[in-house]
N, C-alpha and C positions, 0 to 999 in steps of 0.2 A: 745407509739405511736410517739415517739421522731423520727423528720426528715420523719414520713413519709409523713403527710400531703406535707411538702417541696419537695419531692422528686416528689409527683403526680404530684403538682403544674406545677415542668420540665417539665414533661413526656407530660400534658394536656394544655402545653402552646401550642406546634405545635398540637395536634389533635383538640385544640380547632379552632386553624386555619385552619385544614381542614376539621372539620365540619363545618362550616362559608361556610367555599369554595365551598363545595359541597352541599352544602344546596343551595347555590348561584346559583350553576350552572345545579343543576336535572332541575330545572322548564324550561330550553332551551332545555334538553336532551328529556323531556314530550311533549317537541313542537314539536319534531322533529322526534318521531322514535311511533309508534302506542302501544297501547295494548299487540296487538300480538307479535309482537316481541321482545316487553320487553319478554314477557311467552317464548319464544324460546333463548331467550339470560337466564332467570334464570333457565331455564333447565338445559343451560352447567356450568352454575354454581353451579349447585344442585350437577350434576354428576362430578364434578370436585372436592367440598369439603369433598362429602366424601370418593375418592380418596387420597385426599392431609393430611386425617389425617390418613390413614394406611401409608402414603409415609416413616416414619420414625420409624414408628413399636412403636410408644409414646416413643422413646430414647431421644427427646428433652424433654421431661420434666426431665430428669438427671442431664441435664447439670448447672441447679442450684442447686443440691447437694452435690458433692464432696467437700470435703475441700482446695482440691490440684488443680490450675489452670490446671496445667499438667492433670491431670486425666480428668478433663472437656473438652478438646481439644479434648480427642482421645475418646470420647463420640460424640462431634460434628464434626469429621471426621466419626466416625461411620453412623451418622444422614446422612452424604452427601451420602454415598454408598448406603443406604437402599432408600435414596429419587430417586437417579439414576436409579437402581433397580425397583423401584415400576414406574417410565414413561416410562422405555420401556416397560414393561407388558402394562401398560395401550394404550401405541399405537398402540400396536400390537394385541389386543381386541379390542380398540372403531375405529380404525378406520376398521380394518378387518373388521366389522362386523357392520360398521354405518348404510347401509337400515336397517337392525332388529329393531338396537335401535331408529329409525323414527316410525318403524312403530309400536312396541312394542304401542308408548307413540302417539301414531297417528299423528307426527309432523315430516314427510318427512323432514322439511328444514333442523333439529338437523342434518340431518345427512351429509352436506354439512360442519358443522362447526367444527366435530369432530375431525377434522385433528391439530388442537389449542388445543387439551386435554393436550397430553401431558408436552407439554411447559408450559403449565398455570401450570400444578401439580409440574411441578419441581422448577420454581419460586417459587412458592407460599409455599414449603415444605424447600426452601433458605429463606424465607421471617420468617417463623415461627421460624426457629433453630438460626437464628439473634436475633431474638428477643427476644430468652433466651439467649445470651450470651452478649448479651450489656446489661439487666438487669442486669446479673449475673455481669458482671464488674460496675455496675453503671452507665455507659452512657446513659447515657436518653437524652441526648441534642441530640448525634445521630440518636437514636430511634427514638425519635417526629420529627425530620426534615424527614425523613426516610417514618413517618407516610403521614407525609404533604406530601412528592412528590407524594408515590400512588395514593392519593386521584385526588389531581388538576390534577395531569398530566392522570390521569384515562377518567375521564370527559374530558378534552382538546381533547383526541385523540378521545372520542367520539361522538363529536359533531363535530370536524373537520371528522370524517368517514360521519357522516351523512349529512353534506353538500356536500359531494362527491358525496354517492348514498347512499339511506333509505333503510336500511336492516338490519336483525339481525349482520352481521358482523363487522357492526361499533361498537355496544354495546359492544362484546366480544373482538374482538383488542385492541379495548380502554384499557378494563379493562387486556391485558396479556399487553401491553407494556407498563401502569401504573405500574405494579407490578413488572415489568423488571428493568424499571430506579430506582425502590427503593433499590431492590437487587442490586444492582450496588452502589448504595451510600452505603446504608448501609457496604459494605462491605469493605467499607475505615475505619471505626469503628476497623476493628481487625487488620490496621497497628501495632499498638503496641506491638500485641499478636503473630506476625511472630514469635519470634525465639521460642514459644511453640510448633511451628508445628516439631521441633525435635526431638523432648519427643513423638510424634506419634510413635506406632508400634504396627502390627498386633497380637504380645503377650498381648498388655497391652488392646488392644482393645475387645477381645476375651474375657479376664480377667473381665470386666467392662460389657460387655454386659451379659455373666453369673452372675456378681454381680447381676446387676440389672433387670434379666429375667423375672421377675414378670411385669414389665413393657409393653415388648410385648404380655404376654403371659394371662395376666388381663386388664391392663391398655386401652391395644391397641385395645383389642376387646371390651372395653368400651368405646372407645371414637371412635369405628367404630358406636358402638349403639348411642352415642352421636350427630354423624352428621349424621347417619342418622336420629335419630328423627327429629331435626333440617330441614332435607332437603326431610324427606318424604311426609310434606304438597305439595308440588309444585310438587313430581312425583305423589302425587295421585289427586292433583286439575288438571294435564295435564291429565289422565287416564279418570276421571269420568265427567271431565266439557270440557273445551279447551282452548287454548292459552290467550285467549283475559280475561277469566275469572282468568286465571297464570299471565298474565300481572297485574289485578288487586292487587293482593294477594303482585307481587315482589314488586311491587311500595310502598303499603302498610307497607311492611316490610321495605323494604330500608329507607323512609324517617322517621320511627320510630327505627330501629336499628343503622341506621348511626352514629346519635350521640351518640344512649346507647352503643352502641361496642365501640366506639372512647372510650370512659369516663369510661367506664366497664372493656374494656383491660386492660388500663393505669391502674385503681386500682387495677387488679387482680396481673399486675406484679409488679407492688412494695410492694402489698399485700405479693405474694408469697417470694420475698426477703426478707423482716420482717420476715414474718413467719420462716422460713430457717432460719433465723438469731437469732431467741429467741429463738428456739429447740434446736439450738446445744448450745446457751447460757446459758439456763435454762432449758430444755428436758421439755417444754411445750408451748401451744400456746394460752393461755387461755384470757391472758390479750388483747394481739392485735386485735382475735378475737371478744371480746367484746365491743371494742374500735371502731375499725370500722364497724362491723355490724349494730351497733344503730346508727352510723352516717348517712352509707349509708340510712337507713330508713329516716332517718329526711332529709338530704337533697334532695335523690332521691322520693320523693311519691308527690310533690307539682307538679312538673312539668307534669305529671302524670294525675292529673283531671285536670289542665287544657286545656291536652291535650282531655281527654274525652269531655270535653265540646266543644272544638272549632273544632273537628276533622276535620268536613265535609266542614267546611268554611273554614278553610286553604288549604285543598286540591282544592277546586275549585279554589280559588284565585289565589294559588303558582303553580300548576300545568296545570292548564283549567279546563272550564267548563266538558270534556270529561273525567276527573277522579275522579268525585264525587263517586262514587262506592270506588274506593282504600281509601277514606275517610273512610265509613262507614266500611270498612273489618278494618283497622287501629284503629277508635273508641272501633269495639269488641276483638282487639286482644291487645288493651293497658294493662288492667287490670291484663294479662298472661306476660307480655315485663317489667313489673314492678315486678313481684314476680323476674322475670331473672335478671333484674339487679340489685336488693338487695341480690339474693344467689350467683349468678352466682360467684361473686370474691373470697368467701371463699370456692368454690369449689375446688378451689385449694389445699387446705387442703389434698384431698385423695392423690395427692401424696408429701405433707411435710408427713404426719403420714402413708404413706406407707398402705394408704387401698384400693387397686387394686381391689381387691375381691367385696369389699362392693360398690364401685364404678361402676364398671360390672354390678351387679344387679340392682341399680337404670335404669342405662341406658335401662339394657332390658327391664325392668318392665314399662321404659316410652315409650321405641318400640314398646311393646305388646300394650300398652294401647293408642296408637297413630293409628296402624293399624283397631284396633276395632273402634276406634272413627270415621276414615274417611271412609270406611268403611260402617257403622250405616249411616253417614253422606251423603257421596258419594252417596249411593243409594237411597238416598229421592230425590236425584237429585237438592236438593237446598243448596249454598254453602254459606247463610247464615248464617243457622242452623248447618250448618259444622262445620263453625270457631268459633261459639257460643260455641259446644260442646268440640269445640279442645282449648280454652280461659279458660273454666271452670275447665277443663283436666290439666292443662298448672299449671294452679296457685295449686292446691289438688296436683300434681306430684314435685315443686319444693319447695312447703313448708315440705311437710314430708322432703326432702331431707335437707332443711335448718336446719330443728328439728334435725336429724341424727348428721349433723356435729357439732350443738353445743354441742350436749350430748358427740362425740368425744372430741372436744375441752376441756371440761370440762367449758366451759364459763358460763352456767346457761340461761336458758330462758326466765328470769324476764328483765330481761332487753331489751330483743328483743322485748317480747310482748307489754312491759311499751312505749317503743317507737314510736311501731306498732301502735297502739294505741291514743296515746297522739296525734303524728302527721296526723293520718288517720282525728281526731274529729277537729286538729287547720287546718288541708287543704280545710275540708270543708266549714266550717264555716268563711275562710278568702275568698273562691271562692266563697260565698253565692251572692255577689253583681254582679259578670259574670252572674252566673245562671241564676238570674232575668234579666237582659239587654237579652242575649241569648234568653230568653222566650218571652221578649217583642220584641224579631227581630230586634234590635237595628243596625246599619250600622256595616259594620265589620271593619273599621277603630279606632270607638270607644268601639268597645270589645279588640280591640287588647290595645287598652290604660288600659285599667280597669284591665285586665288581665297581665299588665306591672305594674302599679300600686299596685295589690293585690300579686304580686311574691316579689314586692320591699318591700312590709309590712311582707310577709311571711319569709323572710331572714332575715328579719334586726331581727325580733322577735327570733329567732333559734342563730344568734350571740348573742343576750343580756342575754339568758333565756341556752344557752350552753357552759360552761367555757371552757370546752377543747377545743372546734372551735373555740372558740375565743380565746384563747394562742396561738392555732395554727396559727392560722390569725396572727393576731397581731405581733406571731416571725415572719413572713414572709413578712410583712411593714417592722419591725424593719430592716430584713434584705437588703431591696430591693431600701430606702430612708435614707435619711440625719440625725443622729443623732438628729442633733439641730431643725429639723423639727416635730420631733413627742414628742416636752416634751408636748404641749396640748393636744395630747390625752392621757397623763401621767395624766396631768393635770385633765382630764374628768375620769380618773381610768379606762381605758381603758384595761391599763396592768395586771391590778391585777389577 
């Protein structure tokens, strides 16, 4: 695990600053723009992601495999033509044919905003194959500034849209011209890497996409099933409920995905560069996977209950009184948003060990089992019992898959569950004194202290009582302060 923690660190300095920032700044976006039109802004959103992961035919996930920079290049040249590729199709279907898709989803407006598809898909498919190749070289300081811009400047543009005029079209500008100036930065990142684009050619390209065929040919259609699982809650909550109820759901998700993707991404890519880096060192992955899967447990599951507890009061508070509902949908879909961010980073795993196949099948098998849920759901016509069904669904679908990859890994499962476990019984019982105030309806300035309080006890205990996170810690003081300033906590065996 040597340098990865440090490398997160990098990576999670700027997304931590823009999760801060955008946390900052939804509760002025929630002032400003209704229900609805959130539901009509995550529509194009829905239809755009999974868009944006056929855009490359999965050839970005290649690009951190070859050994030879050279070879990696004429991969992410590859990646640009197939991105190019996949937005004029798509322009030329969503917007041809934008009343359909209004009226398909009973939301006439969608189809006024269609004419933004494309350009969102082709950013956004620049934005992705960036982001494997400044892993792939190391840059992570680029990457997280990169992060940081989307984010603020996402929000900025869309709160200046909404001061203008209140309509779904502030939401979604926002978020293409957020995504616009990142791809633009980012791609000062591959100054260096100019004179590789010489070593491009359409032999070698040809060459490398048949290497690696399995990719589109498994991969792609797995990680088509992927976003669409991912994005078939919102086209079937727009189908069976209506906007205002897709409003609820997107809110819901953003304000609990924001920071678990910021924090989830970051691990997965420096994850997936470890990993790639012990396979070819040692032709296994066993040790890293172990290493950080019972991390991520112990550090990711606190935050977790007490978001279950506080759910509905922080969305009244942070958002208004008018989004208490996206509380309660948030509440039941934590418990599923926590299995994801504990497996989600070793997912990456199917393509270090090259299992397209095995990866295709999960995805369908959570399609098929996503359709029936909403579905069952959708038709009782209460979209409580929906996301209840689709929460329960959520966690049973990404633990088999977590079981799967560790048995690939060869990591062993005693150690996931010991974790799983251990930290499930010390979360509770260190939130037991929230749960009581929460019950006795205590003011929610003073839940938010107790809750500040039992997280500060919960961390410091996981540093004392966990020696690798605290090596890791600890080289990352040593590294970041003054020698002569840390012999006491030498002193306190800090180091040991």
């Amino acid at each position: 695990m040597a340098s990865f923690l440090s490398n997160l660190f990098k990576l999670t300095t700027g997304t931590m600053i823009a999760q801060v920032v955008g946390i900052l700044l939804i509760p002025v976006v929630t002032r400003i723009y209704s229900p609805e039109f959130f539901g009509v802004a995550q529509l194009f959103l829905s239809i755009a992601a999974v868009l944006v992961v056929i855009s490359s035919l999965s050839y970005h996930y290649v690009i951190m495999l070859p050994e030879k920079d050279e070879d990696s290049m004429n991969v992410f040249v590859l990646c640009i033509v197939c991105i190019l590729g996949t937005s004029t199709v798509a322009s030329a279907i969503f917007i041809g044919f934008a009343d359909w898709f209004g009226a398909l989803f009973e939301m006439p407006l969608i189809a006024d905003y269609l004419i933004w598809l494309p350009i969102f898909v082709a950013f956004s498919g620049l934005f992705v194959i960036l982001n494997g190749w400044l892993s792939r070289k190391v840059r992570y300081g680029v990457l997280s500034r990169g992060i940081v811009m989307n984010s603020v400047s996402t929000r900025v543009f869309q709160i200046g849209g909404g001061l203008i005029t209140v309509s779904p079209l502030g939401l979604i500008l926002g978020s293409v011209v957020g995504l616009t100036l990142a791809v633009l930065f980012m791609l000062q990142g591959l100054k260096e890497d100019i004179t590789l684009l010489k070593t491009v050619s359409t032999r070698r390209i040809r060459e490398l996409a048949v290497r690696y065929r399995e990719f589109p040919l498994y991969g792609n259609t797995a990680s088509l099933a992927n976003s669409m699982s991912w994005e078939l809650p919102a086209f079937m909550l727009a189908y069976f409920f209506s906007p205002t109820i897709l409003g609820y759901y997107a809110l819901a998700m953003m304000a609990v995905r924001l920071p678990m993707t910021m924090v989830g991404t970051a691990i997965s890519q420096v994850f997936y560069q470890k990993a790639s880096e012990e396979k070819n060192l040692t032709g296994g992955v066993q040790t890293v996977v172990q290493e950080v899967h019972t991390r991520l447990i112990a550090v990711g599951i606190f935050p977790f209950i007490l978001f279950i507890i506080l759910a509905e009061d922080l969305f009244t508070f942070v958002f208004g009184a008018d989004w208490l509902t996206a509380g309660t949908y948030a509440r039941i879909l934590a418990p599923w948003l926590f299995a994801v961010f504990i497996v989600s980073p070793i997912t990456t795993l199917f393509g270090v060990l090259e299992r397209q196949k095995a990866f295709l099948l999960f995805e369908v098998m959570t399609l098929c089992a996503w359709v029936v849920v909403f579905s069952v759901g959708g038709s009782s016509g209460n979209p409580l019992l929906t996301l209840s069904l689709f929460s329960i669904g959520g966690m049973l679908m990404w633990g088999v898959r977590s079981a799967y990859l560790i048995r690939e890994s060869g990591a062993g499962y005693r150690g996931s569950v010991l974790s799983l476990t251990r930290h499930l019984l010390l979360s509770i019982l260190v939130s037991l004194p929230l749960v009581l105030a929460a019950f006795l309806e205590l003011p929610f300035f003073l839940l938010l202290g107790i809750a500040g309080i039992s997280t500060v006890a919960y961390y410091l205990l996981i540093f004392f009582t966990d020696t690798l996170v605290r090596s890791e810690v600890m080289g990352m003081i040593q590294g970041l302060i003054p020698p002569e300033h840390i012999d006491w906590m030498k002193r306190l065996g800090l180091f040991r």
